[in-house]
N, C-alpha and C positions, 0 to 999 in steps of 0.2 A: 548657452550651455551645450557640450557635447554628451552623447552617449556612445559610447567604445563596450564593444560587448568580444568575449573570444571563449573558443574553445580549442580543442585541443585532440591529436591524432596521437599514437603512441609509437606513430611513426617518426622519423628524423624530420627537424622542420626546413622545408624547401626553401632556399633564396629566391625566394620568389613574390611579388606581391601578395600579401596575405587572403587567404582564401576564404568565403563565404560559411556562415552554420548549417549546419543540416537547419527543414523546415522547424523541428519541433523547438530547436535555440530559437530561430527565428522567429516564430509565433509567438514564445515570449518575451522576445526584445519587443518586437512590434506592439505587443498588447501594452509593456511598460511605456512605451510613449507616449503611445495613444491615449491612455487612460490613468497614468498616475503621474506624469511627468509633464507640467503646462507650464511656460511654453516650452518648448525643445526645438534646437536644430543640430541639424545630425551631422554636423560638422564633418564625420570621421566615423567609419567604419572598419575595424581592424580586427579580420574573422583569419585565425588558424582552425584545418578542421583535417578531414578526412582523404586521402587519395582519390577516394572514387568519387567526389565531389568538385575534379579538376575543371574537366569540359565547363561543368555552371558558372565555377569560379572566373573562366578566363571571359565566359558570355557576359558575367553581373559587371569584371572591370571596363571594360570594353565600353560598357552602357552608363558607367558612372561619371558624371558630372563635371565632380571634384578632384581636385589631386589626390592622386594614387600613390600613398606611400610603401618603400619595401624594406623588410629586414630581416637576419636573417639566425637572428633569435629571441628567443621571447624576454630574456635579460635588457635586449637595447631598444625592443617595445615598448620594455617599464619605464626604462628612464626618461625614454621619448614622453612618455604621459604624466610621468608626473613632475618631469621640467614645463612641461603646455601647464598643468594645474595650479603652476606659481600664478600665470595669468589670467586662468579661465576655469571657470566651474565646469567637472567632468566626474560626471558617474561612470565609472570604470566596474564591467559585471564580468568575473570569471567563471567561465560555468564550466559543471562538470570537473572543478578543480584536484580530487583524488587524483585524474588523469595525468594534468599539467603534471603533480608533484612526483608520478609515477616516471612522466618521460625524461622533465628538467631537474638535473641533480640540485640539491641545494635550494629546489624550490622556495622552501620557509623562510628561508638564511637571507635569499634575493630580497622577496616582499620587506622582511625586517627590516633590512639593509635605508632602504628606501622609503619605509616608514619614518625611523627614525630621522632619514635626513631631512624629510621634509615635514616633518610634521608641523612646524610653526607655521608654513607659510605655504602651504599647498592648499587648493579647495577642491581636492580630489577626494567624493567618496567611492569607497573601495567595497563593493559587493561580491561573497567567495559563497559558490554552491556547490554542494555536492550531493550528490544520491548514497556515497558509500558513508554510513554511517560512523562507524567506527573510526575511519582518516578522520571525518572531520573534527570527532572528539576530542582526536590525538589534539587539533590546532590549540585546545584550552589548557593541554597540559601543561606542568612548571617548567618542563624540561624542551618542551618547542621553544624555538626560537619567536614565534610571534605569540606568548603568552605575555597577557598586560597589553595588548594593543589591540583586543576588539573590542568595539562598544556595545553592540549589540549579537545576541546568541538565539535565534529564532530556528525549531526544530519545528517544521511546518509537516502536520500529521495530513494523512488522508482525510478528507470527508466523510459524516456518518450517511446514513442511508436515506436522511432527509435532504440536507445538502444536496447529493447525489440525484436525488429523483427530481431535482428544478434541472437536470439538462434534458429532461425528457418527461413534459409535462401531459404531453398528450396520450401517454399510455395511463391505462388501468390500475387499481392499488396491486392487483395480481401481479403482473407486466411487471412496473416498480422494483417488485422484492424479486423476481427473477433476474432483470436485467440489471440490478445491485451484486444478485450473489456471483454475476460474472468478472463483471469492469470494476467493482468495488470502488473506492473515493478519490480516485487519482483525475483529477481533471482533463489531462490531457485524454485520458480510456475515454471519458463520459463522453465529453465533445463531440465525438466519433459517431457514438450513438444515434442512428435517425430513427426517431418514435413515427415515423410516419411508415414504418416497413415493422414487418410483426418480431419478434425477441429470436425466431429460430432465423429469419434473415438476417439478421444483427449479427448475431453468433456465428454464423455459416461466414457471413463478409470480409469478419474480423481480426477472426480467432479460429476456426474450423475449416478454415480451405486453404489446400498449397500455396504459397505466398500472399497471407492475409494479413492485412497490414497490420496485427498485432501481435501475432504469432511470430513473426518476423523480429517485433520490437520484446518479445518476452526472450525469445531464442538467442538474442544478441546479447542481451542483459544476463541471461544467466549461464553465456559462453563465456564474457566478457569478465565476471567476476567469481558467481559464484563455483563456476567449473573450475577455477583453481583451488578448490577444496573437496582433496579425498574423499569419495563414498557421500558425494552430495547429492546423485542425485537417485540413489540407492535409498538414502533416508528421507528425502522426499516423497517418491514413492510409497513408502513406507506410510508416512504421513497423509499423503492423500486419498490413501485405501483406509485411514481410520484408526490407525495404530498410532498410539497418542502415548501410553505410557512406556516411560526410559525399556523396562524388558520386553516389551511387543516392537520394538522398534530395532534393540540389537538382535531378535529374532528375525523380524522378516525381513530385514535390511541385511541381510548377512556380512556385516560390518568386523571384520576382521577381529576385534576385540573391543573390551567396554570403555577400554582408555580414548581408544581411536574414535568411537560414538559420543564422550564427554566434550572432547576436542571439536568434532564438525557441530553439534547442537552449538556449542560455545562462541564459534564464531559465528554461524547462523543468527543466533540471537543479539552479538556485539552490529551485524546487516541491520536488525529488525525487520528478518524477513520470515522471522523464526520466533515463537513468541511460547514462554511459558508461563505457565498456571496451577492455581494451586484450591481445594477445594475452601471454600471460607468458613468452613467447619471444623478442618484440621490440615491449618497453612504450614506447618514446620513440619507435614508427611510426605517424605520424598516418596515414599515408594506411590503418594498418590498425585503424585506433578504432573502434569499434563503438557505437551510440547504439539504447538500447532503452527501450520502455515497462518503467517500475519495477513497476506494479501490475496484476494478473491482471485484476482486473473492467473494469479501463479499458482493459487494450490488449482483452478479449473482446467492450466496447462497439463499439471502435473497428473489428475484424474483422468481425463480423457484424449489432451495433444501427445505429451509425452508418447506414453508406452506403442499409440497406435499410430505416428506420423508417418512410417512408410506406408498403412493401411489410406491414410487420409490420403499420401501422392499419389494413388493411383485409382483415388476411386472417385464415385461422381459424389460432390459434396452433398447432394440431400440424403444419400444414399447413406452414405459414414455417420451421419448426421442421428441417423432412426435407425443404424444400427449400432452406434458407439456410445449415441449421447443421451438419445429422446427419455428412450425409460428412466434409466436414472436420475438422470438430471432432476425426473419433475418428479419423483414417488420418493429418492432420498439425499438426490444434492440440494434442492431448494426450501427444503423443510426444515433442512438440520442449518442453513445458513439464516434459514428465517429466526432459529434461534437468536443467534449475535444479532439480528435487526432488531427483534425482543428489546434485548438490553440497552442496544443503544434508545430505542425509544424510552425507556424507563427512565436511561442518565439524563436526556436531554429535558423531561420533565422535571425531574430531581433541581438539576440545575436551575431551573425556573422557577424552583419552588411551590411547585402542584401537588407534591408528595408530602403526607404527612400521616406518620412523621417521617422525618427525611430519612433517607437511606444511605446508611454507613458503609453496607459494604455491597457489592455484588455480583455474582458467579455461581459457581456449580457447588452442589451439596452431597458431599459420598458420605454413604450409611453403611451400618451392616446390620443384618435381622438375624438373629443370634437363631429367633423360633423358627424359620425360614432355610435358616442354613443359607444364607444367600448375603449378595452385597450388589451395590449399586448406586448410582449417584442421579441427580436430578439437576437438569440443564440450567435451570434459570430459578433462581434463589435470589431474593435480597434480604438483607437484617438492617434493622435498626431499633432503635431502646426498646421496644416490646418485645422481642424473639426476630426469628423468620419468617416471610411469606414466601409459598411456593406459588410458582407459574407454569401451567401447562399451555404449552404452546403447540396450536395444530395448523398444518400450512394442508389443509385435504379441502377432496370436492363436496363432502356431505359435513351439515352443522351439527356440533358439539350438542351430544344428546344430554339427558339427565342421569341415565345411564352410564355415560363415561364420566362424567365429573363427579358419582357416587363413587365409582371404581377408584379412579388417581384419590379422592381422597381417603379411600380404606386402606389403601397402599402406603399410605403417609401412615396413616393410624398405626397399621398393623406391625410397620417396623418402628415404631416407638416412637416417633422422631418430634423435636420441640418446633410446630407451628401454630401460629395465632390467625394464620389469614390465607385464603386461597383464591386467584384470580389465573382466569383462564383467557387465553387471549386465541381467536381463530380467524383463519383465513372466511370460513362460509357461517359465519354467523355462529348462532345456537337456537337449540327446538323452544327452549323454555327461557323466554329473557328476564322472567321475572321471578328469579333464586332469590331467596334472601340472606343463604348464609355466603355466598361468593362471589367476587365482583368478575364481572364479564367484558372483555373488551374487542371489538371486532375490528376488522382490518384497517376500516375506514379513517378508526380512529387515529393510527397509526401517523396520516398526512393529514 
């Protein structure tokens, strides 16, 4: 069996023997062999990639073994593969494919082309990835050319925060939810992660110093795509300073008009880099929708790398560090993310069937207290056939007094609102564990 993996520059492609993947292709070609593909020989190697990847390129041919083939477009590479597939079993992985279709005209039409002709008699499977959401969606459409010819349609989500916390097993449940609300569920961030150096090391290594190698991989990612949309990163911005509802956001984004702000969220959210919400008390109220950053490392670029990176060039990283990042981060970036850990912990019991009775729905709950004259919503809500329970969640360094959980629930009371149950869930425990009208759950239990 061969494995044939490529990706792709958006540059012209070079007649020239086909060049090598960046590491991070490569790690997961290597992993797929290693671990999911027995036995395999690697017949064949045929990497299109990047210009600045030439020099390694010419070092990796140099060193290779086997025949070195060249061509000198990605058209007479397909056919090269899948005329070999009449003979020989070959997983062929395209990665990054948005790219391909962006550089090679007619990209779809090619693949078709070539599916159809060999479909009876080939034993080539054909693996197509891509990061940019929406292209790939296009491929299911009636009107692509390769609709009706995939078998399988897998939208591989990030990891929860349980997931997440087995790449870094040797920090603390605190540790954990801080170094989640950075790198979030993307395997390749976690990886990165050494638990053996403390969460502001990690951060400083990564993500907070002039050419950190992640900083580097958000900055590319969202030159590379999301920069080609108007006022992206204005509404970012916007977004990361907390401004979540459509009018707080054509305010402090100063987004030329509200047409022009429907259009970037629109396609944001076609990414899933961009994610809206809606209270589960009153889902058909636009005016209470809520639009957030999907992923941890982009909305922590966008709060803290973003606005300040000429300050971060030129300063000493511990220094940017405890003057850009330290306070916040830990008094109201990691409390308010600890929420979403909240939930996920909740789903993944639910899903296990711990929860009873199960839970229908869950998200945020907006009120209005008419007697109050006020309005306001509540982070973490679930319902199911009895009414609502509410959740307060505290990510602080002193435990959940009696005091506070008499407070949140007169709050509940006093604006009228229909719940049956209250459970508070806290970083440092509580004074009194033995309430008996609300259930109590402390970090630990979390992992």
């Amino acid at each position: 069996m061969s494995l044939m993996a490529f990706g792709v520059s958006t540059l012209p492609l070079l007649p020239l023997p086909l060049l090598p993947l960046p590491d991070t292709s490569m790690n997961i070609i290597n992993e797929i062999a290693a671990n999911n593909i027995k036995p395999i020989i690697k017949n064949f190697f045929c990497f299109i990639s990047f210009s600045s990847y030439y020099q390694n390129s010419i070092t990796f041919l140099l060193e290779f073994p086997e025949k070195v083939l060249g061509f000198t477009n990605i058209e007479t590479v397909l056919k090269y593969i899948f005329e070999l597939s009449v003979e020989e079993k070959i997983i062929l992985v395209l990665d990054e494919y948005p790219y391909i279709r962006e550089s090679v005209s007619g990209m779809d039409s090619i693949l078709q082309a070539l599916i159809d002709k060999y479909r009876d008699k080939s034993k080539l499977s054909l693996i197509i990835l891509g990061s940019y959401v929406d292209v790939m969606r296009s491929l299911l459409e009636h009107s692509n050319p390769l609709y009706g010819r995939v078998d399988l349609t897998i939208n591989l989500r990030q990891m929860d925060y349980y997931e997440s916390s087995l790449f870094y097993p040797k920090y603390s449940e605190e540790d954990r939810v801080r170094i989640y609300s950075v790198f979030g569920g993307i395997p390749y961030y976690n990886r990165l992660v050494d638990d053996s150096k403390s969460v502001k090391e990690n951060i400083i290594e990564l993500i907070a110093s002039p050419g950190a190698r992640l900083e580097n991989e958000v900055s590319m990612y969202l030159n590379s795509e999301i920069s080609k949309i108007v006022n992206v990163n204005e509404v970012f911005e916007a977004l990361a300073k907390g401004y979540h509802k459509y009018s707080d956001i054509l305010s402090q984004s100063h987004v030329s008009s509200g047409p022009t702000l429907v259009d970037v969220l629109d396609k944001l959210m076609k990414m899933e880099v961009v994610i809206k919400t809606s209270p589960i008390n009153d889902e058909n109220n636009k005016r209470k929708t809520g639009y957030y950053i999907s992923d941890n490392l982009s909305l922590f670029y966008y709060k803290y790398i973003f606005k300040y990176s000429s300050q971060m060039n030129i300063m000493d990283s511990n220094v940017f560090y405890k003057k850009y990042i330290e306070k916040d981060f830990e008094e109201q970036y990691v409390p308010h993310m600890f929420e979403s850990i909240c939930r996920q912990y909740l789903i993944r019991k639910n899903r296990k069937g711990e929860i009873e009775p199960v839970i229908e729905k869950i998200g945020k709950y907006y009120y209005d207290n008419p007697k109050e004259h006020n309005n306001g919503e509540f982070d973490v809500v679930t319902e199911d056939e009895k009414g609502y329970v509410f959740y307060e969640v505290k990510f602080k360094n002193k435990p959940i007094t009696d005091e506070i959980i008499d407070k949140e629930i007169k709050q509940v009371e006093a604006a009228g609102l229909n719940c049956y149950k209250y459970v508070f869930i806290s970083k440092s425990g509580f004074k009194n564990k033995n309430r008996s009208n609300v259930e109590l759950i402390e970090l630990k239990e979390l992992y």
